[in-house]
N, C-alpha and C positions, 0 to 999 in steps of 0.2 A: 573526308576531311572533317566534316560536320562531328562525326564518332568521335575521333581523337579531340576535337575541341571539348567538345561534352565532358570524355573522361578525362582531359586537364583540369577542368574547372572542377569535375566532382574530387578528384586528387588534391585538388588545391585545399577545397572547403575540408576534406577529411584531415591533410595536414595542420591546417589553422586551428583546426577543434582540439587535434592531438596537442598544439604546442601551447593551447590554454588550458588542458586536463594537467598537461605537465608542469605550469605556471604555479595550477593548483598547489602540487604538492610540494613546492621548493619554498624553504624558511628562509629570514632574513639573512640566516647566518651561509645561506646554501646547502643546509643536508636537506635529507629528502624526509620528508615525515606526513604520516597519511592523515585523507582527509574524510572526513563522517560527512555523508551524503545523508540524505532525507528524501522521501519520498512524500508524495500524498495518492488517497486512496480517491478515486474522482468517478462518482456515479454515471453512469452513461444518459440516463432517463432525465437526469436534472442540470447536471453538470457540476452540480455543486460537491463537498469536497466533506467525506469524516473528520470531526472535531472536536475537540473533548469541550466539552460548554463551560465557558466563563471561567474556562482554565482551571476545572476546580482538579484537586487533588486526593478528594474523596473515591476510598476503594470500594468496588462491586455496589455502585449506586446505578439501579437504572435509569434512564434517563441522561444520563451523563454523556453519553457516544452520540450524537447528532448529525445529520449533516445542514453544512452551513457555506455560502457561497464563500469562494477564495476570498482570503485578505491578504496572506503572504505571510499569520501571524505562525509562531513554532507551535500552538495548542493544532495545527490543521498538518502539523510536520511529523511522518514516522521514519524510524530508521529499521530498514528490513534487516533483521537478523538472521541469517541463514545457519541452517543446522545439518550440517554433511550426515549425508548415509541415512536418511527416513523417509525416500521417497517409498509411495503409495505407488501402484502398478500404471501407467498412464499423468501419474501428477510427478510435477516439481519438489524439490525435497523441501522442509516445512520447514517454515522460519515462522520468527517473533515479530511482533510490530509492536515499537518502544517507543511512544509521544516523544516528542522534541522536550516540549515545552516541562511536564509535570514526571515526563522519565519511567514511566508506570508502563506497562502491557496491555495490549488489547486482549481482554479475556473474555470470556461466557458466565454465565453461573450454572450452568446445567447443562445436560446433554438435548433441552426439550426447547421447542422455540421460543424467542424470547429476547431480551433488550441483551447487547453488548455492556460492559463494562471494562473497565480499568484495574490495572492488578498491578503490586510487586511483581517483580522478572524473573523467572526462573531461566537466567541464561544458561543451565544446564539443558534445558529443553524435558525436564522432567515432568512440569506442567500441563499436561497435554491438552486443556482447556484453552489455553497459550498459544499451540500450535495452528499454523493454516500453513495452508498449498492454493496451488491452481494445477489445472491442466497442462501438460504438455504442450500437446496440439491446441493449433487454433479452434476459434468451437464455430458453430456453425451459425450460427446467430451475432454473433461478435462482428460488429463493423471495423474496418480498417483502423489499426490506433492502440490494436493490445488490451479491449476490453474483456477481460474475462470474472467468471465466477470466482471465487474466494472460500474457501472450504473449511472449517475446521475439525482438528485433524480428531477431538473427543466425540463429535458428534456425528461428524460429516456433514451436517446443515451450512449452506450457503450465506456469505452475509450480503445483506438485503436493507433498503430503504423502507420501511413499515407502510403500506399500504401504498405502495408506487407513490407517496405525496413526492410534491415537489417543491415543497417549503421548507424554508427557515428552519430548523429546529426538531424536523423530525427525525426520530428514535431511528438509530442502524441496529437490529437486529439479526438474528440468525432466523431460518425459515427453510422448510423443504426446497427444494431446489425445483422450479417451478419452468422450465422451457427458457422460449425467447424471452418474456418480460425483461426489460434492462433494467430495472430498479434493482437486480442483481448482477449486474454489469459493471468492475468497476477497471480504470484503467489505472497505472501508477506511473504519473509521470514524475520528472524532478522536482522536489517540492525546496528544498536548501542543501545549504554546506555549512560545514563549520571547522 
C-alpha cells in the first residue's frame, strides 16, 4: 500500500511540474509560443557560478569569464545552444553557451591553456573555438547532481576554475583535464526563462 502511495504522490509532483512547464508556454492570447530557458554553469569545488564581470561586453578580453557566487543576475545566465549531428565518440553533441545578459559566446582564444573569453555567435556552429560537449556517461568522480567536465570541442581542454581558488572573481579558464579535482566539475542547473 505504502508503494502505490509513494507512486501517487511522485505522479502527482510530475503532473504539477508538467502543468507549470505548460503554463510556461501559453500567451495571453492562448497560442502556444516557446520559451528561452537559461542555464548556469556552477563549479562543483566552490559553488559559485560563471559570469561575465561587470557585464561588460568587451570581446576576447581575458579576464572577463570569472566565477562569482549566484545573484540571479542574466551576466551569470547562458542559453545552451545545441548543434545536431557533432557528437565526439562517448560525448554529447556540442553546443554554444550565449550569455543572457551581453548575448556573446563563450569562447577560447587558442587551442593552448588559458583564460576564457566572450565572442560574437557563430550559431552556425562554424566556430569551433565556440563549441563544448560533456560526456555521455556519468564520470567517476562526479557526485550525485550532473557534475560533469566541459570540453572544447577546438581544443579538447576542459573548463576549469584557475588554480582550484574559491573566490570572487577568479579567471574560468581552459586547462588539461586533470582527474578528480572538482574545480573542473561543473553542474547546469536552471538558471532563467524568458
Amino acid at each position: 500500500m505504502r508503494t502505490h502511495s509513494r507512486a501517487r504522490r511522485l505522479l502527482g509532483r510530475s503532473l504539477a511540474a508538467a502543468a507549470a512547464a505548460a503554463a510556461l508556454y501559453t500567451t495571453a492570447a492562448g497560442q502556444a509560443q516557446a520559451v528561452e530557458v537559461f542555464i548556469l554553469l556552477k563549479a562543483h569545488h566552490s559553488g559559485k557560478v560563471v559570469d561575465v564581470n561587470n557585464n561588460t561586453t568587451a570581446q576576447d578580453q581575458p579576464g572577463s569569464i570569472i566565477q562569482f557566487q549566484p545573484t540571479g543576475g542574466q551576466n551569470q545566465q547562458w542559453k545552451k545552444i545545441n548543434l545536431a549531428g557533432t557528437a565526439l565518440p562517448g560525448r554529447t553533441n556540442d553546443f554554444l553557451l550565449r550569455n543572457r545578459k551581453t548575448g556573446l559566446c563563450l569562447d577560447t582564444l587558442s587551442s593552448a591553456a588559458g583564460a576564457l573569453v566572450q565572442h560574437d555567435c557563430d550559431l552556425n556552429g562554424g566556430r569551433q573555438s565556440q563549441r563544448w560537449n560533456t560526456r555521455i556517461q556519468a564520470e567517476i568522480f562526479s557526485p550525485a547532481g550532473g557534475f560533469r567536465h566541459v570540453y572544447n570541442r577546438q581544443s579538447g581542454l576542459a573548463m576549469d576554475v584557475a588554480g582550484a581558488s574559491q573566490a570572487n572573481g577568479a579567471q574560468i579558464v581552459q586547462f588539461p583535464e586533470h582527474g578528480s579535482p572538482t574545480n573542473q566539475h561543473f553542474e547546469q542547473p536552471f538558471g532563467g526563462a524568458a
